[in-house]
C-alpha positions, 0 to 999 in steps of 0.5 A, spaced: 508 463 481 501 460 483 496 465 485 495 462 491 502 460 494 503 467 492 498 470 498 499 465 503 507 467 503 504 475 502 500 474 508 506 469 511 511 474 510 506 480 513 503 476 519 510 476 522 512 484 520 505 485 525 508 481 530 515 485 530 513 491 530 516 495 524 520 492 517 519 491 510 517 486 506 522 482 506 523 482 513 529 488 514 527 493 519 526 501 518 531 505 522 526 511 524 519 509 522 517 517 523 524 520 519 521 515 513 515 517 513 517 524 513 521 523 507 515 521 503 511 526 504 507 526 511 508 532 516 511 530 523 505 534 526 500 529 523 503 523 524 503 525 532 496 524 532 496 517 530 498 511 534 506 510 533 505 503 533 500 503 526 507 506 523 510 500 520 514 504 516 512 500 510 510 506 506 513 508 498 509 515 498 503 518 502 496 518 498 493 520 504 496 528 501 495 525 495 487 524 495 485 531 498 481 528 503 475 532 505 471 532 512 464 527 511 467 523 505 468 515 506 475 512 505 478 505 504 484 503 504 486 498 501 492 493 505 491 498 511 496 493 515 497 497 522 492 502 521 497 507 519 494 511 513 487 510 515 488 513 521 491 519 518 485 518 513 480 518 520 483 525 522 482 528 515 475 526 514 474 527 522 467 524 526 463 525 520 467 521 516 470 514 516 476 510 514 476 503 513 481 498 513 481 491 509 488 488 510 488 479 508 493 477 514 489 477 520 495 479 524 495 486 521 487 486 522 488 484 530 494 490 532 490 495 528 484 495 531 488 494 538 490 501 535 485 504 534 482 502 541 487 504 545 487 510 541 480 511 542 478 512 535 472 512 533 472 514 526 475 508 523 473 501 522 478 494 519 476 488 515 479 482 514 479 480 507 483 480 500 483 487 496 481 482 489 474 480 493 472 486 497 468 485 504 464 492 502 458 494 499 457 496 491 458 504 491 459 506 498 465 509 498 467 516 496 475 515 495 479 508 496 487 510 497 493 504 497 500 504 501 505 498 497 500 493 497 497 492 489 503 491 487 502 484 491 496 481 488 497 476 483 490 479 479 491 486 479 484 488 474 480 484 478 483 490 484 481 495 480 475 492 477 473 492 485 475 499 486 470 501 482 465 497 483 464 499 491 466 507 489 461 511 488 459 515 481 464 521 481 468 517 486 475 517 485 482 513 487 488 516 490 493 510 489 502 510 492 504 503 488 512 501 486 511 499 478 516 498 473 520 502 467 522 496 464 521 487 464 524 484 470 530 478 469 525 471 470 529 470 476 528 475 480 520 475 477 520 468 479 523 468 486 518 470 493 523 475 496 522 480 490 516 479 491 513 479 498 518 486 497 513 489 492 518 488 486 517 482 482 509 483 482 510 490 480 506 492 473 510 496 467 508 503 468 504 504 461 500 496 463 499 500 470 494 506 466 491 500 462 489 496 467 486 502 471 483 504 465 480 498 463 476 497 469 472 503 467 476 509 470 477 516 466 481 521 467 488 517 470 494 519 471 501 515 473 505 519 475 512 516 476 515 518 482 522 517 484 526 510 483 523 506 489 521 499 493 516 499 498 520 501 504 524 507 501 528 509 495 535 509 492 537 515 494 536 513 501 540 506 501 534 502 502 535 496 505 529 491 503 533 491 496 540 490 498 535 484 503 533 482 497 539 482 493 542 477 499 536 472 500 535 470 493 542 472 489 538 475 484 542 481 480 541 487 483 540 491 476 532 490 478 533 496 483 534 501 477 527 499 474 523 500 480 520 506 481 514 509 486 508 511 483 502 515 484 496 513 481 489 517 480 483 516 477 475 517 477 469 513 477 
């Protein structure tokens, strides 16, 4: 697929998620954005604190635990969308500390910033702008964190290769992402409902830890997580495949294939 159809049928596709309130990328609703994000990892008590609204329930995992934040530290993440992870982020690294958002769809970048003004938080900062040419500053960031969103990118090593360029030295990556056990039919890799639904744009297991090794990083570590999409996993019925399945006609054999992973390095 053309690089260029593919962001602007992202950006398409994740522009009307913003203005719906809550789904998936494939345009399927959660049912209980709080129960979801719950069942990933993040404690009820924390997501009290943060604006409900930021919680799109577009998750695959919580890299937010992942990262082991510390009070000061600087954190960026990549495809903020609502402002859900960095809002959380905002709250563990506290006033000395920043969260800032990057999100493409000028959609994602409006309601989340009316979050953070409606909630008064003063520790949080969005940009528009694609995560393969970052609007932030060589070296100025202690840890970068993602949501679902580099499966999207038609050009992932040029992520990764900006990842370490705005990293400090000793800075780390704490990434929650959807990959692949095995290669995709060309039907399902080729069709947008699986692609906007973070499956066909999704990197093999093994290709993943390459590419973040290429891009400098040492210490990486791809931990497969469970059998997964970008909202949800099999065991919980996950409705963006079964959307998927229906809008394209595509076999429903990929689901097996599909797992969450989490993705950690240093520069």
């Amino acid at each position: 697929m053309d690089s260029n159809a593919v962001k602007q049928n992202v950006r398409t596709a994740y522009g009307k998620i913003a203005q719906q309130q809550t789904g998936c990328g494939c345009g399927t609703p959660t049912t209980d954005t709080t129960e979801f994000a719950v069942a990933l990892g993040y404690a009820e008590a924390e997501l009290n604190t943060i604006p409900a609204e930021a919680n799109l329930g577009l998750s695959c995992g919580n890299p937010t635990d992942l990262a082991q934040l510390k009070p000061g530290e600087i954190v960026l993440d990549l495809g903020s969308g609502a402002g859900f992870d960095c809002f959380i982020a905002a709250t563990k690294v506290g006033a000395t500390g920043k969260a800032i958002g990057v999100d493409m769809t000028p959609e994602m970048i409006a309601k989340a910033t009316e979050n953070a003004q409606k909630s008064n938080v003063q520790n949080v900062e969005f940009r528009l702008g694609e995560i393969e040419n970052l609007p932030v500053a060589d070296e100025t960031i202690d840890v970068v964190i993602s949501n679902c969103v580099i499966n999207l990118s038609p050009d992932k090593p040029k992520v990764f290769q900006e990842i370490y360029r705005v990293l400090k030295p000793n800075g780390r990556i704490a990434i929650s992402d959807t990959a692949l056990k095995q290669q995709l039919s060309e039907s399902v890799r080729q069709d947008i409902g699986a692609y906007v639904g973070c499956v066909a744009g999704a990197l093999l297991v093994d290709e993943y830890q390459k590419i973040v090794e290429t891009a400098g990083f040492q210490n990486v570590k791809v931990t497969v997580r469970q059998s997964s999409s970008c909202c949800g996993d099999a065991e919980t019925k996950d409705p963006i495949g079964q959307a998927i399945v229906a809008a394209s006609g595509v076999d429903a054999a990929w689901q097996n294939d599909a797992v969450s992973v989490y993705v950690e390095g240093f520069k």
